[in-house]
C-alpha positions, 0 to 999 in steps of 0.5 A: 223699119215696120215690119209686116210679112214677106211670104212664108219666110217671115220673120224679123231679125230678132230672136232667130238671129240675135236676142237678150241674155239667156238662162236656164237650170238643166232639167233632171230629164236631160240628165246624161245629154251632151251639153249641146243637145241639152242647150238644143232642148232647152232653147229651140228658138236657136239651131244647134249650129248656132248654140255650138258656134256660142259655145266655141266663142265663150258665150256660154258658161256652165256653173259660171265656168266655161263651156264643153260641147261635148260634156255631159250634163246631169241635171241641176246645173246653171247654164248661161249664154250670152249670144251674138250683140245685134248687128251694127246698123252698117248691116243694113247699109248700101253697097255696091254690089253687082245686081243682075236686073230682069226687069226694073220700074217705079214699082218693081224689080225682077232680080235674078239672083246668082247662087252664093247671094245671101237675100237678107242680112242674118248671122254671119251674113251681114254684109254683102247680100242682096239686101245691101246691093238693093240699097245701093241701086235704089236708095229709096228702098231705105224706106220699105221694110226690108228693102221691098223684098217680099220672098227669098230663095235660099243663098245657093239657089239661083234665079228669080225674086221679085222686089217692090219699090213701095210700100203700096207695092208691097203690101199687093204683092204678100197679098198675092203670096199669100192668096198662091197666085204668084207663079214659081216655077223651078228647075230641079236636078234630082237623084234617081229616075222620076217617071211620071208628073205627080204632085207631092202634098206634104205639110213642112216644119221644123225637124224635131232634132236637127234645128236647122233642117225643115222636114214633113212632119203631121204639124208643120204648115200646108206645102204643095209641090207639083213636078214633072220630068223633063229630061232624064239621065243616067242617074238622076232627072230633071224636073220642073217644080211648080209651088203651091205654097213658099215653105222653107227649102220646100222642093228640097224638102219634099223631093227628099222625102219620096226618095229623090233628093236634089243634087249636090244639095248639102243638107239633105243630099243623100250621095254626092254621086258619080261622073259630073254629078260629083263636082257640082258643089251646091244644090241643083235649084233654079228659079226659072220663071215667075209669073203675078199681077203687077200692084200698079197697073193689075196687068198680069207679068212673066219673066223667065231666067236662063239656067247659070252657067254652072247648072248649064254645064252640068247638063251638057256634061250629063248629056255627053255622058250618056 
């Protein structure tokens, strides 16, 4: 498949997910390091995660001997690693996966994708995503890049994405991604009590350390996340989110960097919290609406998800609690 942009979570699945064989000789200047902080150094391009979970497979040698994340390096030493083979063309294969269709033509698909729905194949992840299902409700899609998908949502968000069925529909709809005049709207959970609408406009890239967080940092790319309270409970408010911009996990990120991270959100949750907020198990995030301008007819479009039923009784179990 030819590739070409999809929003601002671009990119082929290529060196993210998978690449040729590497080498390198550790640098004085990680002498002392563990070896899976010096690997992190030495290979950015892959999260620590991934180089750790090489490490427990194998796939990297130290000297030409085997491999210990936690054993110290000193400098001079050859290390090598040998990552995951490309997928099997399976991968990218139709299955028959249940889809929740919102809205469907000759052009489009409105999909409200349920929490636990991986978008596209990656490592770990190469079968049963919403990738694999497209293909199998529209076989046609084998011949757009990527199956038509033009954006993602997180694989525990729930809520709405869009799919062009065309190349020519495609192309619009990045187009309109990439002007900001697609409409995401979002219902957030977030700790502690958020008084007023503001507008957070912070620029997001990739944590200096943690590879596989996202964070405000001064060179990361524009992210602009406007919010406003629309109810408010014991210990936490819910917000509705409007994105300026698509940026990796960008409410999660911006609602933890002024102090009001998202519910059960895993990765950058601070407290699990008490009463209902400790079972709910992934982050409170739902993409309620979306709004753009359809690439065949120009007429603009708005479709609305309700909340799932484990967002919904979460706040029904919070309503009773105050």
């Amino acid at each position: 498949m030819r590739s070409i942009p999809i929003g601002d979570h671009s990119g082929e699945i290529s060196a993210a997910d998978y690449s040729p064989p590497l080498a390198a000789d550790i640098p004085s200047d990680l002498a002392g390091m563990r070896l899976d902080q010096a690997l992190a150094r030495l290979f950015p391009q892959h999260s620590r995660n991934r180089l750790q979970h090489w490490v427990r497979e194998g796939r990297v040698t130290l000297d030409d001997g085997p491999a210990d994340a936690k054993r110290k390096v000193y400098g001079g030493e050859r290390v090598s690693v040998v990552p995951e083979p490309p997928p099997a063309e399976t991968a990218f294969r139709p299955e028959a996966i249940d889809l929740p269709v919102v809205y469907e033509d000759e052009t489009l698909l409105v999909i409200d994708k349920p929490a636990g729905m991986v978008v596209h194949p990656g490592s770990g992840n190469w079968e049963g995503t919403m990738l694999n299902a497209l293909l199998h409700h529209a076989p046609q899609l084998e011949r757009v890049p990527r199956a038509g998908i033009v954006h993602r949502l997180d694989k525990d968000t729930s809520g709405l994405l869009v799919v062009a069925k065309t190349l020519e529909a495609q192309t619009e709809l990045v187009r309109q991604l990439q002007a900001r005049t697609v409409k995401r709207v979002y219902l957030a959970l977030v700790h502690g009590h958020v008084d007023m609408p503001d507008t957070v406009d912070a620029p997001i890239g990739r944590h200096p350390v943690e590879r596989v967080r996202m964070a405000v940092v001064a060179r990361g790319k524009p992210a602009r996340t406007h919010y406003q309270p629309v109810e408010t409970f014991a210990d936490c408010t819910l917000l509705r989110c409007r994105l300026d911009t698509g940026r990796t996990h960008q409410i999660r990120v911006h609602m933890h960097s002024i102090g009001h991270p998202l519910v059960g959100d895993p990765l950058y949750g601070r407290r699990q919290g008490r009463g209902a907020l400790a079972g709910f198990k992934r982050q409170a995030l739902h993409a309620e609406q979306l709004g753009l301008v359809h690439p065949r007819t120009g007429e603009p479009c708005e479709w609305e998800a309700p909340l799932p039923a484990d967002f919904a009784a979460l706040l029904r179990a919070l309503r009773e609690e105050a």
